[in-house]
C-alpha positions as CSV (number, residue, x, y, z in Angstrom):
1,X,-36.0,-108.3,79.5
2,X,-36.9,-105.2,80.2
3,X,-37.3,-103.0,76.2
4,X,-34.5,-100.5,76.2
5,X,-33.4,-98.6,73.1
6,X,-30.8,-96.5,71.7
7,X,-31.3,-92.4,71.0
8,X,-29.0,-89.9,69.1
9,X,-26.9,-87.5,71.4
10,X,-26.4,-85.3,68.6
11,X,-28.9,-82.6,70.2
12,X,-27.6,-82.7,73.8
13,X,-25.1,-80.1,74.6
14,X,-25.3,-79.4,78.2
15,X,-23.7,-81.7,81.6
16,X,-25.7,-82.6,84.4
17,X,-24.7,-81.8,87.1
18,X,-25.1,-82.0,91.0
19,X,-27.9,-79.6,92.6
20,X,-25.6,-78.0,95.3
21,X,-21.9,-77.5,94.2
22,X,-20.2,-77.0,97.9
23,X,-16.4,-75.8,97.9
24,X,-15.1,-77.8,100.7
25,X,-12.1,-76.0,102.5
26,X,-9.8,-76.6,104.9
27,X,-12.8,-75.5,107.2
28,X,-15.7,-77.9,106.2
29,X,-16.5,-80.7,108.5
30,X,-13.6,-84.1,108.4
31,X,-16.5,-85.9,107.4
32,X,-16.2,-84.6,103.6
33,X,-13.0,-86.5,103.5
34,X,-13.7,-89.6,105.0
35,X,-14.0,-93.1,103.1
36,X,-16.9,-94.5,105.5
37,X,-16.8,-98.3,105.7
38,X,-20.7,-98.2,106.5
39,X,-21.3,-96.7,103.2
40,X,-18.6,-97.7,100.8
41,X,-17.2,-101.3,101.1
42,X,-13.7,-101.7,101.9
43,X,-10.8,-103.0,100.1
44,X,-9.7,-105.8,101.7
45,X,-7.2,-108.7,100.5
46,X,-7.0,-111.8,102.7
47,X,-3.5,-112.4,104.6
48,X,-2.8,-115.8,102.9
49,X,-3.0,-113.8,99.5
50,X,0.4,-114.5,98.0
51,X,2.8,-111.0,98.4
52,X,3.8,-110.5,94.6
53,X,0.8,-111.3,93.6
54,X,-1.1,-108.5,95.9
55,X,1.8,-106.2,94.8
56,X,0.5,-106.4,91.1
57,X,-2.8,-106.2,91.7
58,X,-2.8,-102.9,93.5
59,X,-0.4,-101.5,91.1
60,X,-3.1,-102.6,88.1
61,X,-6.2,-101.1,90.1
62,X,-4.1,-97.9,91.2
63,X,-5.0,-99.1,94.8
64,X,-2.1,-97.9,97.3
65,X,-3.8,-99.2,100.6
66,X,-5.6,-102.6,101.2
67,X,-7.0,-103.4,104.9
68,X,-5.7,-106.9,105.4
69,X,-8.8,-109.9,106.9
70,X,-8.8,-113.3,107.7
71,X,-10.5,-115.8,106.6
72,X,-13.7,-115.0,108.2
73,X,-13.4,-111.2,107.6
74,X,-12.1,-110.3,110.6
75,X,-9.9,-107.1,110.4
76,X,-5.8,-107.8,111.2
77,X,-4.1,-104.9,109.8
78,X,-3.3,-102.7,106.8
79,X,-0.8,-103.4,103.8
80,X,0.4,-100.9,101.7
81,X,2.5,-100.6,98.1
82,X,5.3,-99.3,100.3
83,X,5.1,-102.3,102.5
84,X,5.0,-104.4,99.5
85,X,7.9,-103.0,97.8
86,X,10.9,-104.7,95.9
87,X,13.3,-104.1,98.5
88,X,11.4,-105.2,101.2
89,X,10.9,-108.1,99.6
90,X,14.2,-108.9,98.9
91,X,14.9,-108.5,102.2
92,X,12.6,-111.2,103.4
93,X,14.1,-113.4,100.9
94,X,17.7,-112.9,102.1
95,X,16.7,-113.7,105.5
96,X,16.0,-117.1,103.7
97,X,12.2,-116.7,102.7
98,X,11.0,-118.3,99.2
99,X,9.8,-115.3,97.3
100,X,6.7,-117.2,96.3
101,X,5.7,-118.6,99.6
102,X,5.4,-115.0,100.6
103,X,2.3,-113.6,101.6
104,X,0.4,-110.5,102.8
105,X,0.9,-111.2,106.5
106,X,4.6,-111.3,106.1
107,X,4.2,-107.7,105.1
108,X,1.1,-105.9,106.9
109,X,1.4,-103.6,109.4
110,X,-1.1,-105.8,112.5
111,X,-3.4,-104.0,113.9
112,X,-2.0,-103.7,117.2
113,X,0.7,-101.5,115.9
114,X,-1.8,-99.1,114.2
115,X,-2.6,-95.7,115.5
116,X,-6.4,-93.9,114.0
117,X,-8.7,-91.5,114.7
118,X,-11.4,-91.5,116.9
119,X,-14.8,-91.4,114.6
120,X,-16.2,-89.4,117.6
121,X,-13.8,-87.1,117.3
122,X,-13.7,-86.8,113.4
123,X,-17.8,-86.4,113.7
124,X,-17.1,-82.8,115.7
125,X,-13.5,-82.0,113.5
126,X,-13.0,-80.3,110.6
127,X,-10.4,-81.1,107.4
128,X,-7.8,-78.4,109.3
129,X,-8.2,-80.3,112.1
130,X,-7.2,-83.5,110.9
131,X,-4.6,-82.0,108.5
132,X,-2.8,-80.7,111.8
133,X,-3.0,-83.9,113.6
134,X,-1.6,-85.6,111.1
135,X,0.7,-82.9,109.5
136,X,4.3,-84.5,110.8
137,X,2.7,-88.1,109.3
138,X,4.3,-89.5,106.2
139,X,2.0,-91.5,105.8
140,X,-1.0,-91.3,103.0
141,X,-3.4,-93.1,104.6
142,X,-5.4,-92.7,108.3
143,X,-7.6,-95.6,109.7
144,X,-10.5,-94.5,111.7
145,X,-11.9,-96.1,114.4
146,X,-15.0,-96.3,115.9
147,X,-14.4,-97.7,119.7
148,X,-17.9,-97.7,120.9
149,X,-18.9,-100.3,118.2
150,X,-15.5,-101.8,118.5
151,X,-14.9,-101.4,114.5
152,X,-12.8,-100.2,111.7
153,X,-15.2,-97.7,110.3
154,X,-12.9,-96.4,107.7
155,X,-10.2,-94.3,106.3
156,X,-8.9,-90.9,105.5
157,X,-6.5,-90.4,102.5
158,X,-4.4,-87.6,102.3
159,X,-4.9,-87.7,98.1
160,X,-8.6,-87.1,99.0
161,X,-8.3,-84.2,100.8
162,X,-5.7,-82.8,97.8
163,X,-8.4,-83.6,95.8
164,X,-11.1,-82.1,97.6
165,X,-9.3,-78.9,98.8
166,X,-7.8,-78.9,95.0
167,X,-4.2,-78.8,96.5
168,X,-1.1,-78.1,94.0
169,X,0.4,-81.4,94.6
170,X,1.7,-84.1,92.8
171,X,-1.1,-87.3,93.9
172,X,2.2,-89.0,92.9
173,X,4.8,-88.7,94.6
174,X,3.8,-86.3,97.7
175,X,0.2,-87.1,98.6
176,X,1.7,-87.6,102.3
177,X,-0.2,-85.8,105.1
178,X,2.7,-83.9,105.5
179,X,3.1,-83.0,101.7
180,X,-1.2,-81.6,102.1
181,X,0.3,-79.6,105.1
182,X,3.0,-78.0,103.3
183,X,0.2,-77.4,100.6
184,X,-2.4,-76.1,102.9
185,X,0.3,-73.4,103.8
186,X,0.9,-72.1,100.4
């Protein structure tokens, strides 16, 4: 074990902090706002994962999106809070369902109903440009794909770009593409 030792903060006044402060805007490249798969590992749940249970969990991490796998990681679809929500649940269960036999498939949106981005096109875009694409979207969330390598390589979150573009929204309740739109406008 390496011999590591405690040391009094009591003179230290100043942050670090990064080298080059960029402000992105509405004109710096997509890329600033992109979660890239290659770099940051996804969050995945597996579709057997029981519904309720997946519903909790993302509430207690404060996760609002999960990209749904098999069971040898293979990518099937997305699932969401909203998808997961009490009354949709409910509804399952009045069409005869058991509420704890439920699972993520029964919710997920499969891939083959899934629109994205093109991560060619996002490599030559900037955040405006995705903003407008996605501007009538209700959506928070944008997969990206990359169809050359036949891949999910990740995701764009309309929170981030409030975040990054430090919109005067609430992350809340309107961190919709169309609620950064209306933002952007201001």
């Amino acid at each position: 074990m390496k011999n590591i030792t405690f040391t009094n903060a009591g003179s230290v006044s100043e942050l670090a902090w990064p080298q080059s402060v960029d402000d992105v805007t509405p004109e710096s490249p997509a890329l600033e706002v992109f979660t890239d798969f290659t770099r940051t590992q996804p969050l995945v749940i597996d579709a057997r994962t029981n519904a309720i249970d997946t519903e909790e969990l993302m509430k207690n991490a404060h996760v609002r999106l999960k990209i749904v796998v098999d069971h040898d990681a293979r990518f099937l679809g997305i699932v969401s809070l909203q998808d997961l929500n009490h009354q949709q649940i409910l509804i399952k269960v009045s069409e005869g369902e058991k509420r704890e036999e439920l699972s993520v498939v029964d919710f997920m949106q499969p891939r083959h109903r899934l629109k994205g981005l093109e991560f060619g096109d996002l490599l030559k875009a900037s955040i405006m440009d995705v903003i407008e694409v996605l501007k009538e979207s209700q959506q928070q969330h944008c997969i990206v794909v990359d169809n050359d390598q036949q891949r999910l390589r990740g995701i764009i979150s309309a929170s981030d770009i409030a975040r990054k573009l430090r919109l005067p929204i609430n992350l809340l309740n309107d961190s919709t593409f169309s609620g950064v739109y209306r933002a952007v406008q201001l």
